[in-house]
Steps between C-alpha positions, in 0.01 A plus 500: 500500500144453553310267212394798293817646488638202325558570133485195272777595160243338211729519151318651193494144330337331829203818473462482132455048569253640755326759288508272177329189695238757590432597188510096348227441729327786399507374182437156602810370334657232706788657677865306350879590529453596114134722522751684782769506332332635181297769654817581675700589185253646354484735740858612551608347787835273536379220683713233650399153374448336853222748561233414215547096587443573856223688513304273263580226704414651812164614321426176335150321647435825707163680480639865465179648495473382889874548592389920377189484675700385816693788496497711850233244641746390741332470899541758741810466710296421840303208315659259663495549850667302785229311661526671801372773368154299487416600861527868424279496210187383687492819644575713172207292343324618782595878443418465124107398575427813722674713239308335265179575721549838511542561128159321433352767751607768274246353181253700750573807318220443264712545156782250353756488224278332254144698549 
């Protein structure tokens, strides 16, 4: 199977850990095995013990707000390049100025977006 094929089995307990954390920080309420636990019960679901105590120590000292706004920022897949590749993009940056020349030429038109 291909990577995005893969299917990862998350348990209702380990989702409602995630979605409770979420909503601790939210609240900024320090995120502990009992806030998890608690929020947990209160909402219905059966939680096995090792997940609260996990998740708040995995979470403890971590800036959540930046591990959310992290989320899908991940570089593109040809970031790193093998240095050898370094020869061929000379001529690509070449390629990308006369495009780049003949897109100014079209601000001759006498109007633009912002007028």
């Amino acid at each position: 199977k291909q990577w995005y094929q893969r299917r990862v089995a998350i348990t209702a307990g380990e989702l409602a850990c995630v979605y409770s954390a979420l909503i601790l920080h939210d609240d900024e309420v320090p995120i502990t095995a009992e806030g998890l636990t608690n929020l947990c019960k209160n909402a219905g679901v059966a939680v096995e013990p090792i997940w609260p105590s996990l998740f708040a120590k995995c979470l403890a000292g971590q800036d959540i707000g930046a591990l959310l706004a992290c989320i899908g920022s991940a570089p593109a897949a040809g970031a790193a390049a093998p240095a050898a590749a370094g020869e061929a993009a000379a001529p690509a940056a070449e390629e990308k100025k006369e495009e780049s020349e003949e897109e100014e030429s079209d601000d001759d038109m006498g109007f633009s977006l912002f007028d």
